[in-house]
N, C-alpha and C positions, 0 to 999 in steps of 0.2 A: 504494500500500500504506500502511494509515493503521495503524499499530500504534499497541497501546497496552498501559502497562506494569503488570501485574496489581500492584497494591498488598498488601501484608501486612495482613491482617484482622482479626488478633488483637492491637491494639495493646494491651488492657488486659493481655496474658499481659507482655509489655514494662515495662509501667508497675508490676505486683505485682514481678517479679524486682528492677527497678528499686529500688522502696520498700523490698524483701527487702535486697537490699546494702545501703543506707544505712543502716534499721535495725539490722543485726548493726553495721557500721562502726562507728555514733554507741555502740552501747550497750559493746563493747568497749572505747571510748576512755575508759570511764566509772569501768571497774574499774581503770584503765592502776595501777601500782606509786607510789608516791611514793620517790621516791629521795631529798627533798632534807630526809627528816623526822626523823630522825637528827639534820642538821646545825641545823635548823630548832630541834627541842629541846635542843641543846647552846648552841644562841646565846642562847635565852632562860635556861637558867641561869646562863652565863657572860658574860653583857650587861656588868656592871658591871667582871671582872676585863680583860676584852677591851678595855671602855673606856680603862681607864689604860693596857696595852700599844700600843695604839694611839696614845696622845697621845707615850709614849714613845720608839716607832718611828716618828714623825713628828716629834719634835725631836732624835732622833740624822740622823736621813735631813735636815732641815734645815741641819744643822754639818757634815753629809760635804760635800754641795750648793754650804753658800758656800766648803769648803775648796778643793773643787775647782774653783770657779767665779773664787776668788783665785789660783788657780796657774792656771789655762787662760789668763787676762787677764793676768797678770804674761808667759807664755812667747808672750801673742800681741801684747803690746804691745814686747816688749825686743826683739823682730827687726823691726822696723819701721827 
């Protein structure tokens, strides 16, 4: 008994559905929301004020750092 396994003959009905999904897929992803444009527009008015907060909260976060980096070394050196 030599069977043989009848193939599907309509591959191009396959390949339209196929291109049909991707198409919607790709063209959805296109309108997707911007969520980050809000923040995007406030950084660019407030660039320069953010600047100095930032150099500010990086030289208090600097002075906490070596505070606690001078007392973690003093309580890890005096039990020795």
């Amino acid at each position: 008994m030599n069977r043989t396994r009848k193939r599907f003959s309509c591959n191009w009905i396959i390949r339209c559905i196929l291109s049909l999904v991707v198409s919607v897929g790709l063209a959805s992803t296109s309108f997707a929301a911007q969520f980050d444009s809000p923040f995007m527009k406030a950084q660019q008015e407030n660039k320069a004020n953010w600047s100095k907060e930032d150099k500010a909260l990086d030289k208090e976060a600097r002075r906490i750092g070596k505070k606690v980096w001078q007392e973690a070394e003093y309580h890890f050196y005096s039990h020795r």
